[in-house]
DRENDREN-401106 format. One record per residue: x, z, y of N, C-alpha, C, O in turn; residue in three letters; residue number from 1. Coordinates in steps of 0.05 Angstrom, whole numbers. Layout:
BEGIN
X	Z	Y	X	Z	Y	X	Z	Y	X	Z	Y	ALA	NUM
...
//
This chain:
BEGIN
-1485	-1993	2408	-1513	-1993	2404	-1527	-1983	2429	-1522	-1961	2439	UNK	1
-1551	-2005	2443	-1566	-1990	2469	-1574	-1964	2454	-1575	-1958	2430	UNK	2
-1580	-1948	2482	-1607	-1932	2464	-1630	-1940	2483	-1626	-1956	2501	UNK	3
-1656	-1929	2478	-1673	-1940	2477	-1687	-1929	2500	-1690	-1904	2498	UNK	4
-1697	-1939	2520	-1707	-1927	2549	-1718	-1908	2538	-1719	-1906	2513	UNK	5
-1728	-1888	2558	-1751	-1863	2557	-1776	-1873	2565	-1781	-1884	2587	UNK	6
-1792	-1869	2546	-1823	-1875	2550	-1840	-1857	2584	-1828	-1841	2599	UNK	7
-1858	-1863	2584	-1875	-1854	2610	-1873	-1823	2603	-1865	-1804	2616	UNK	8
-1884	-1826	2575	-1888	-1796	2573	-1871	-1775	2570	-1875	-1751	2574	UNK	9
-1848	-1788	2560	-1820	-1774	2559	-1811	-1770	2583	-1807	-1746	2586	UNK	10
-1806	-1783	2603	-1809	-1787	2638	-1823	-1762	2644	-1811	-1744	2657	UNK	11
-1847	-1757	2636	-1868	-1744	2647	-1858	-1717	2634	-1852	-1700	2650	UNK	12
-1856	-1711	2611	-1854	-1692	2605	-1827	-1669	2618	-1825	-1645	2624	UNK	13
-1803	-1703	2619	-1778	-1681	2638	-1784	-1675	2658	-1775	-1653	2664	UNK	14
-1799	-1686	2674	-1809	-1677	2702	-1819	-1653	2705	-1808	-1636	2719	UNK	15
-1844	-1646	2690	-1857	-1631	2689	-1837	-1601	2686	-1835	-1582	2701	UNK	16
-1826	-1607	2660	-1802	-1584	2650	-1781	-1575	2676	-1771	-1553	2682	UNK	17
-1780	-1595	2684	-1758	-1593	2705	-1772	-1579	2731	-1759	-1564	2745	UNK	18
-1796	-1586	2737	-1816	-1576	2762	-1827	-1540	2752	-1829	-1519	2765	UNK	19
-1829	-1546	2733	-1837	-1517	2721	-1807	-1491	2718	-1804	-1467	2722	UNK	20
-1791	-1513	2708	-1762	-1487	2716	-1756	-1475	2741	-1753	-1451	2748	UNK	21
-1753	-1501	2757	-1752	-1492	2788	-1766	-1474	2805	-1757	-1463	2825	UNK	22
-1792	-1473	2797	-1822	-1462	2804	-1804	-1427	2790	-1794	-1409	2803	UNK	23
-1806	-1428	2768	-1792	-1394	2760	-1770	-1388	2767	-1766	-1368	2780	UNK	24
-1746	-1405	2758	-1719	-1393	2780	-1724	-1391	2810	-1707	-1379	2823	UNK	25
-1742	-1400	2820	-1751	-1393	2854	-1766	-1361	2852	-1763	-1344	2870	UNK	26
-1782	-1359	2830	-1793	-1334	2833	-1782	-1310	2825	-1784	-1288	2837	UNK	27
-1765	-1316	2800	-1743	-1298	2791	-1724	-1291	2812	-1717	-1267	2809	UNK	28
-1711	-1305	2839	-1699	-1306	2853	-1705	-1286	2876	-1690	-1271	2887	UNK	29
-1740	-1293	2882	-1747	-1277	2897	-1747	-1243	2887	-1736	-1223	2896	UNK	30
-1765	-1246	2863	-1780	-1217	2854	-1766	-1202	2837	-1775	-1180	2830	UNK	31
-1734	-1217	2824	-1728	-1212	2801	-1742	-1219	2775	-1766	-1224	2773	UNK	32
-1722	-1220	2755	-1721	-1235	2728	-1747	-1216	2720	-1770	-1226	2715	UNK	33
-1741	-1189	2718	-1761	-1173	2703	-1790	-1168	2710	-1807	-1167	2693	UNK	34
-1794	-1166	2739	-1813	-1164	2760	-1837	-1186	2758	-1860	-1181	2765	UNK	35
-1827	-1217	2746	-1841	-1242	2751	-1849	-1245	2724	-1833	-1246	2704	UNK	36
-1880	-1247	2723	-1894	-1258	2700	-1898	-1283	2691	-1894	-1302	2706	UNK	37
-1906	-1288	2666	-1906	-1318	2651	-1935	-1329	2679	-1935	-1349	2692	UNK	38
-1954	-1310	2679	-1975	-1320	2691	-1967	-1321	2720	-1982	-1337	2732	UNK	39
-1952	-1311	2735	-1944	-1325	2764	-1936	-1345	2760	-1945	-1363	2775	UNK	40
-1917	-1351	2743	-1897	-1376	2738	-1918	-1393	2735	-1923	-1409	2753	UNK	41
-1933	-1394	2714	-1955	-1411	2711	-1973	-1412	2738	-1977	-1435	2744	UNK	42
-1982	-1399	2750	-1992	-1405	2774	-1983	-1424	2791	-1990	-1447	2794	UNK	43
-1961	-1407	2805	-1938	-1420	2822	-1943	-1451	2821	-1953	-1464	2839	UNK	44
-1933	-1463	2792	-1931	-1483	2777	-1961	-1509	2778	-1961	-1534	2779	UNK	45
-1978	-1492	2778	-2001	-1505	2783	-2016	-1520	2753	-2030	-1540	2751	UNK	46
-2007	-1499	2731	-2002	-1503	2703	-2021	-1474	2687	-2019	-1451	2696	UNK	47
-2035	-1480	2666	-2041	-1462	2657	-2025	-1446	2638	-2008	-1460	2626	UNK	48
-2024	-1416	2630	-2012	-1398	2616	-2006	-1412	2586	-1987	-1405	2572	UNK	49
-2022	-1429	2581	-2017	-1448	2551	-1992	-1465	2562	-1969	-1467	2552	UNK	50
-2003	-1478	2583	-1985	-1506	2581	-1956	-1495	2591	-1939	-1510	2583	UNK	51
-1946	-1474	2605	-1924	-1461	2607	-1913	-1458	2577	-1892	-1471	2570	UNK	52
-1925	-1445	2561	-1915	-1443	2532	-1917	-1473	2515	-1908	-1473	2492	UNK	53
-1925	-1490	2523	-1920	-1515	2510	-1890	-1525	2519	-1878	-1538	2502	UNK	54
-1879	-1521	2543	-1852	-1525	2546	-1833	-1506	2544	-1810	-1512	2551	UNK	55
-1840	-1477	2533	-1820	-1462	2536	-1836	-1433	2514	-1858	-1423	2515	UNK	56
-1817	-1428	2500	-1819	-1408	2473	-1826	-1384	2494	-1848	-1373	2494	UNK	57
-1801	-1376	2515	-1816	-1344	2530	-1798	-1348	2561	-1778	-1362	2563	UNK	58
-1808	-1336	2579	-1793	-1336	2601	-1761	-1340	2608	-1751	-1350	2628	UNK	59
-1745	-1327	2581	-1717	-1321	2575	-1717	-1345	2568	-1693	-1348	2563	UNK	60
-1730	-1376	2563	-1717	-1393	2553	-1711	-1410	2584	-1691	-1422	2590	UNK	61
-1738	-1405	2602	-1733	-1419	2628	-1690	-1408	2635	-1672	-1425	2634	UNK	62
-1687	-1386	2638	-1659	-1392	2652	-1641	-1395	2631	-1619	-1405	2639	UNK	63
-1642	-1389	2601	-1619	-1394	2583	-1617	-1432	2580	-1596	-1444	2574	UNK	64
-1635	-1442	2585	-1651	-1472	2576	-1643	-1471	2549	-1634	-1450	2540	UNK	65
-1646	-1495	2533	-1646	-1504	2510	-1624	-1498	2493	-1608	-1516	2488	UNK	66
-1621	-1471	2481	-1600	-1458	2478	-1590	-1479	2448	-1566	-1482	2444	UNK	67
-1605	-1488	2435	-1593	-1508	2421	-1582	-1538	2431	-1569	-1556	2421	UNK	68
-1590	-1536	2444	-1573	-1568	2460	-1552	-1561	2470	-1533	-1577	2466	UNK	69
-1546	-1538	2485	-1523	-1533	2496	-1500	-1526	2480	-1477	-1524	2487	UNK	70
-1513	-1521	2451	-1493	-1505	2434	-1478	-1533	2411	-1460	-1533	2394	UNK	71
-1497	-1553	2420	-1491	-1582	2411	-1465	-1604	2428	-1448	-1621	2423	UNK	72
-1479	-1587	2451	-1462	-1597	2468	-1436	-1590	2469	-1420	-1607	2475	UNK	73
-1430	-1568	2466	-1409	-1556	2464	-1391	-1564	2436	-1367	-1571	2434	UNK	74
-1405	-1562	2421	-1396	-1579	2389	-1384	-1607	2400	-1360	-1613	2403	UNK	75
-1402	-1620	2405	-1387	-1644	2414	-1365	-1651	2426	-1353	-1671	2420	UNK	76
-1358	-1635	2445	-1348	-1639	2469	-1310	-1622	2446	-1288	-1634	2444	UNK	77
-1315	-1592	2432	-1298	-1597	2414	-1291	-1605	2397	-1268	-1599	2391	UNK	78
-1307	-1626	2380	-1309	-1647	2358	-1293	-1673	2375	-1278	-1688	2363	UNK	79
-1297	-1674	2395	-1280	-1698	2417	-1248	-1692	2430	-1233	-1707	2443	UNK	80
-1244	-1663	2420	-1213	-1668	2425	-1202	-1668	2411	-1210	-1662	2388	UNK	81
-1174	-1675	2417	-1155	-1681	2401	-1142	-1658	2374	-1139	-1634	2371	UNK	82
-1138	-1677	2362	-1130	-1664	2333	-1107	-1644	2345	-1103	-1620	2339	UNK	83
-1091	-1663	2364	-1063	-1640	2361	-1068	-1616	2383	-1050	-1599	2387	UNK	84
-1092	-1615	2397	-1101	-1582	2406	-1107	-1558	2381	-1116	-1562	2358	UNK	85
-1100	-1533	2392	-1105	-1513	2381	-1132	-1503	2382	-1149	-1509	2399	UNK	86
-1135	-1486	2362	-1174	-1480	2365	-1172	-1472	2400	-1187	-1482	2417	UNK	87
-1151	-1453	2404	-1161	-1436	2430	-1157	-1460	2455	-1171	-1459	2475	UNK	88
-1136	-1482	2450	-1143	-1502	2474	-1176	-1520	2467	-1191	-1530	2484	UNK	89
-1178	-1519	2442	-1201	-1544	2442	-1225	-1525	2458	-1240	-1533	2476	UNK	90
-1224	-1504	2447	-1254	-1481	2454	-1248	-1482	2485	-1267	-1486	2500	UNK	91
-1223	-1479	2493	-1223	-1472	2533	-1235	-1501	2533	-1257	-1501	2544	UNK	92
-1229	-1521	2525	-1235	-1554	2542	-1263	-1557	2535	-1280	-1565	2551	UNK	93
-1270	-1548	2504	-1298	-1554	2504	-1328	-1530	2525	-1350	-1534	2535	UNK	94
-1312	-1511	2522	-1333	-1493	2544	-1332	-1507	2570	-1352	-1504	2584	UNK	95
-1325	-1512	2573	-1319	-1528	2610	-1340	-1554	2601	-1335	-1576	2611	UNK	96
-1359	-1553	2586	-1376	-1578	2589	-1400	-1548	2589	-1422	-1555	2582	UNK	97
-1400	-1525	2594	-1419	-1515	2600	-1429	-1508	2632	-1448	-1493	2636	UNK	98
-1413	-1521	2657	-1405	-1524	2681	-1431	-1539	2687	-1438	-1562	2682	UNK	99
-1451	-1510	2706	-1475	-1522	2709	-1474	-1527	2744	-1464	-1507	2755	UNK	100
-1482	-1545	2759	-1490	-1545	2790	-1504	-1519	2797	-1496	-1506	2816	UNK	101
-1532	-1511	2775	-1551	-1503	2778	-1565	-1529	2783	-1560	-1552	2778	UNK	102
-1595	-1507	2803	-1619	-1538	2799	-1626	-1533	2827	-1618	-1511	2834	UNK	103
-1643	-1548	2851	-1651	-1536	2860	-1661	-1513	2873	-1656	-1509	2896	UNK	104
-1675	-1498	2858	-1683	-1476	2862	-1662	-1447	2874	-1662	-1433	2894	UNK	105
-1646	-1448	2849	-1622	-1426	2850	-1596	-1435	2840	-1592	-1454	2825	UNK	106
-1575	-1415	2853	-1553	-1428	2849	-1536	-1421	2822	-1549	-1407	2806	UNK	107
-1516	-1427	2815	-1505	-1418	2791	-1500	-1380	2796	-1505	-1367	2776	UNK	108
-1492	-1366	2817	-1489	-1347	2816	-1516	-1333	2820	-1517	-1311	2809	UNK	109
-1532	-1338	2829	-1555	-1332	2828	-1568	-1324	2796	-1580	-1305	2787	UNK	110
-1560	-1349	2786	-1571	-1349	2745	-1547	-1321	2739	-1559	-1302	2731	UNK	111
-1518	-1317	2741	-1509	-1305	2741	-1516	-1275	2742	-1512	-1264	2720	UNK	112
-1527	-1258	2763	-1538	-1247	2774	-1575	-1234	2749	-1582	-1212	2740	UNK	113
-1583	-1254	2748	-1611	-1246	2735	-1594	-1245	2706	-1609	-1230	2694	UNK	114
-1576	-1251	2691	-1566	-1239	2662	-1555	-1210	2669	-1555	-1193	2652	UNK	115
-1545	-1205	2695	-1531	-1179	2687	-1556	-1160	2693	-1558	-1137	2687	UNK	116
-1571	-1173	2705	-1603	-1148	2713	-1621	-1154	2691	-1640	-1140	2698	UNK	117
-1625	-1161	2678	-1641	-1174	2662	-1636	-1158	2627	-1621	-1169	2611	UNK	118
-1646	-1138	2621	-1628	-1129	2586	-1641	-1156	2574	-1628	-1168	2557	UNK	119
-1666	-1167	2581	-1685	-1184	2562	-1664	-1211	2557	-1661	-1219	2534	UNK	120
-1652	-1226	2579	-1633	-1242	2580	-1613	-1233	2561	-1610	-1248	2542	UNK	121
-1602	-1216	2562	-1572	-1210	2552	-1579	-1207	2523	-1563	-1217	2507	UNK	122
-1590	-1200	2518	-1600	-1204	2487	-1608	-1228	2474	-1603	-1233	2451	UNK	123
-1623	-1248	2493	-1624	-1272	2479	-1595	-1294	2483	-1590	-1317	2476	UNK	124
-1579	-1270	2501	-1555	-1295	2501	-1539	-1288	2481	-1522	-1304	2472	UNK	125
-1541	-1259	2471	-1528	-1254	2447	-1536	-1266	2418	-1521	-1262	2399	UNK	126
-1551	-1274	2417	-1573	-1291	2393	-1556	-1323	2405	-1546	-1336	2387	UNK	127
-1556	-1329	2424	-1537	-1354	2421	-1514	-1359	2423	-1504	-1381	2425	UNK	128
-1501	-1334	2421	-1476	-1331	2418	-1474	-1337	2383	-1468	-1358	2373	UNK	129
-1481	-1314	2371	-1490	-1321	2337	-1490	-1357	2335	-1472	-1371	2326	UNK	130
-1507	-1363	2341	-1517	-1385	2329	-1492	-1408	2331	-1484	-1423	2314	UNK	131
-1484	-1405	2359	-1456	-1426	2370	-1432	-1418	2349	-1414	-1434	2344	UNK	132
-1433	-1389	2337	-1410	-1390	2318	-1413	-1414	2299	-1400	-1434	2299	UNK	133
-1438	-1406	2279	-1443	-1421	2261	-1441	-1460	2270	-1433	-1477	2253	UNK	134
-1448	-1466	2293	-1445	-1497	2304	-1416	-1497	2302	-1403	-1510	2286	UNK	135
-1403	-1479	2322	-1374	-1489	2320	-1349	-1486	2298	-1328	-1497	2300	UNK	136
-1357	-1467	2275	-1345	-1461	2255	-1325	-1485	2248	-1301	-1487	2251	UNK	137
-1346	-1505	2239	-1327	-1525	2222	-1312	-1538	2229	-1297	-1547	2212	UNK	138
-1306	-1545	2258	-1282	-1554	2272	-1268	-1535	2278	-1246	-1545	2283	UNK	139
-1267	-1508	2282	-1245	-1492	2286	-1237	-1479	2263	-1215	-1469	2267	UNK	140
-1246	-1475	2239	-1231	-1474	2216	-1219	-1509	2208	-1196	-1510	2199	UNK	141
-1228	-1525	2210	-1207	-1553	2210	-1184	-1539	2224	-1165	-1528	2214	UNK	142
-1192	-1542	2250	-1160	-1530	2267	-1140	-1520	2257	-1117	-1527	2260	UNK	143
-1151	-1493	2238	-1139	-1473	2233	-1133	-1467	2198	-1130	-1446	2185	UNK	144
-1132	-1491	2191	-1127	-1507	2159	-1141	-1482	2147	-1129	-1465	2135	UNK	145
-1172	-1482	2153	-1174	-1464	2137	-1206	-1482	2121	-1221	-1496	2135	UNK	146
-1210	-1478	2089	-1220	-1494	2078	-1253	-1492	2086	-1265	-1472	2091	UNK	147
-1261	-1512	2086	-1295	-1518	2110	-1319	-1496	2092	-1327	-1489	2069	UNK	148
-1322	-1494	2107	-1341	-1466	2090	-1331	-1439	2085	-1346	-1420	2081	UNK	149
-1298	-1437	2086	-1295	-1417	2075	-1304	-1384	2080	-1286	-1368	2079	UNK	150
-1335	-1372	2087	-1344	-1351	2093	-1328	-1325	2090	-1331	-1304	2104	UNK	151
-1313	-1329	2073	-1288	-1300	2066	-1272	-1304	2088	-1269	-1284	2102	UNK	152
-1260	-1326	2096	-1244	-1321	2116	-1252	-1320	2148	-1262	-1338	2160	UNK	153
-1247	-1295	2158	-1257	-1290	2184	-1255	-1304	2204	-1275	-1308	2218	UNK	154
-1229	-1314	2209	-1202	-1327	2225	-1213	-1347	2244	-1201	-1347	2265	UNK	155
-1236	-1367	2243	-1251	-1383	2251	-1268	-1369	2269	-1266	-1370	2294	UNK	156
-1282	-1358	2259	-1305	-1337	2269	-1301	-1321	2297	-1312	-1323	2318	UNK	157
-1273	-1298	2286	-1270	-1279	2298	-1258	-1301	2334	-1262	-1296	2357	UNK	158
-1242	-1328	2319	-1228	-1333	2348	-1255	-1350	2368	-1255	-1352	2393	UNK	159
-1275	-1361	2348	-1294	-1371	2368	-1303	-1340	2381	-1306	-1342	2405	UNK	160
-1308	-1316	2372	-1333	-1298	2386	-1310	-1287	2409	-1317	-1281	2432	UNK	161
-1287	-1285	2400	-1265	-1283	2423	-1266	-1295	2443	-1268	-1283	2464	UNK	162
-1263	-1329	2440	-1275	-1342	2457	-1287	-1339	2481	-1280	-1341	2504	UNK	163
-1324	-1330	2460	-1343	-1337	2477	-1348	-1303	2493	-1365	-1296	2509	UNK	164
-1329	-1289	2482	-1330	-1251	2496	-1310	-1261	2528	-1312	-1253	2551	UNK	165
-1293	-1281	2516	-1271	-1283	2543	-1299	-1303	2568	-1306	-1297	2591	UNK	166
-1308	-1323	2552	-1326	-1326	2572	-1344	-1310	2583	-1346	-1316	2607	UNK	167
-1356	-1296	2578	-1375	-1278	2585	-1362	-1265	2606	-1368	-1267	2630	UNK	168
-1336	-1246	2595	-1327	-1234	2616	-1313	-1254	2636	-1318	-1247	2659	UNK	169
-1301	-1270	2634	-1304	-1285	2659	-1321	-1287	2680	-1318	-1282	2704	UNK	170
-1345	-1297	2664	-1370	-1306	2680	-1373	-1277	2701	-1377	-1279	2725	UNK	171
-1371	-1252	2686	-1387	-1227	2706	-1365	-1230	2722	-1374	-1238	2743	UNK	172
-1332	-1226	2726	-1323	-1233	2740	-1317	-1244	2758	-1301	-1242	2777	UNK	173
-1331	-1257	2749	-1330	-1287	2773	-1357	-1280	2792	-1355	-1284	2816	UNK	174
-1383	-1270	2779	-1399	-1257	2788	-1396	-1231	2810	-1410	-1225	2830	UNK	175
-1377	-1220	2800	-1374	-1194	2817	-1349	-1204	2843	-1343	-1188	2860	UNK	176
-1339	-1227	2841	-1322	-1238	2858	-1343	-1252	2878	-1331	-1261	2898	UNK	177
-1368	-1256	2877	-1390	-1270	2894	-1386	-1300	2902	-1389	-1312	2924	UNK	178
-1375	-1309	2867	-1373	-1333	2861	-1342	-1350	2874	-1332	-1372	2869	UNK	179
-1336	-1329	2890	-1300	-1340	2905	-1271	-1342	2883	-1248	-1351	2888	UNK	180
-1281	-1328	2856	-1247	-1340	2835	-1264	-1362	2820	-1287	-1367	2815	UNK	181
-1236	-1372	2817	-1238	-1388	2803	-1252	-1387	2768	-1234	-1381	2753	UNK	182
-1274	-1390	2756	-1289	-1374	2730	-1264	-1391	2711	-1259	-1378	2690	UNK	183
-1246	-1422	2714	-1237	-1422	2686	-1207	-1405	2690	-1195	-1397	2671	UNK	184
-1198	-1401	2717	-1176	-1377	2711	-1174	-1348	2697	-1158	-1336	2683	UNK	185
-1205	-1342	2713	-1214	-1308	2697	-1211	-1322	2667	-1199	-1309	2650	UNK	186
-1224	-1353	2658	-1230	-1339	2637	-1198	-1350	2617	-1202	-1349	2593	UNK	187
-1170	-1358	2626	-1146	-1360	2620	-1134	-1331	2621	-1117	-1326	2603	UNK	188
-1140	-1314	2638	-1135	-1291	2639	-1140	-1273	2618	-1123	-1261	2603	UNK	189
-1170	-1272	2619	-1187	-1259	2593	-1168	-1268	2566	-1157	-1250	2554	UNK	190
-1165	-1296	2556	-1154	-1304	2537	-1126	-1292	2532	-1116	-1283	2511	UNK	191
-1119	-1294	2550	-1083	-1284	2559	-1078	-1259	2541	-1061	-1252	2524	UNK	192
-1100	-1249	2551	-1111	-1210	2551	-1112	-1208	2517	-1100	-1191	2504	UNK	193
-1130	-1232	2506	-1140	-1225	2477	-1114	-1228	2455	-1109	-1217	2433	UNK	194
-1099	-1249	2474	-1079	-1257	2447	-1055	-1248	2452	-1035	-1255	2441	UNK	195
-1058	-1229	2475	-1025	-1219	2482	-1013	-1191	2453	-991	-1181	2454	UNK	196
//
């Protein structure tokens, strides 16, 4: 099935989203995450303090982006492997579709960098940590023959937030390495660590 081109205004609107992120990860970069207001950003931008909030719930969503698409994405990407992987191989193969360039503006260790300075970040990445349990539940209890819904049983749960703790600490590691290890070895390591 095609899908269906993107309209002008759909066009228009990624642009804009995309011109307006870059415009704040450049300022966050300079002044720091905490330091830089919705109204510079909007300045910067050449955008008023409304139309900033028409593309974006609060500042924390400019560097987390669309914390539900990504957490879709991630579903997918483990909904796409193979039956005969283990939850903990499908979760390592499916996190590796969270492998960003960055954008212009700033680099991946740079975004790195404004979560560990940032408490306001680290809190909303903990809120999407939550939410990615509940997305990824039902394929890693499949994995783990455990019956779809079953809320009594932990087993699902506990090995996605394992998971996504081994990512995290990867990530600062890889951060405090000034981006030179390798982030999916730290985060084989981390895993190594959880299930030894």
């Amino acid at each position: 099935m095609e899908s269906k081109p993107e309209t002008l205004r759909e066009r228009t609107r990624r642009a804009v989203h995309a011109e307006i992120t870059d415009t704040a990860l450049r300022l966050f970069a300079e002044q720091g995450f905490e330091a830089t207001t919705v109204d510079q950003i909007a300045a910067a931008a050449g955008i008023s303090r409304r139309s900033f909030f028409h593309y974006f719930g609060s500042k924390e969503d400019v560097v987390l982006g669309d914390l539900e698409a990504l957490g879709l994405r991630v579903r997918d990407a483990l909904e796409a492997r193979p039956e005969t992987e283990t939850a903990w191989e499908a979760l390592r193969e499916a996190l590796k579709s969270l492998r960003a360039p960055g954008t212009g503006a700033v680099t991946p260790l740079q975004i790195a960098d404004m979560y560990a300075d940032a408490p306001s970040l680290r809190a909303r990445h903990l809120e999407k940590h939550l939410r990615w349990q509940e997305l990824l539940a039902p394929d890693v209890e499949r994995r783990l023959g455990i019956s779809p819904g079953d809320t009594a049983d932990p087993r699902a749960r506990a090995v996605i937030a394992a998971a996504l703790a081994c990512l995290d600490t990867a990530v600062e590691a890889w951060r405090q390495s000034g981006g030179a290890a390798d982030p999916v070895e730290l985060f084989d390591q981390a895993v190594a660590a959880v299930r030894a």
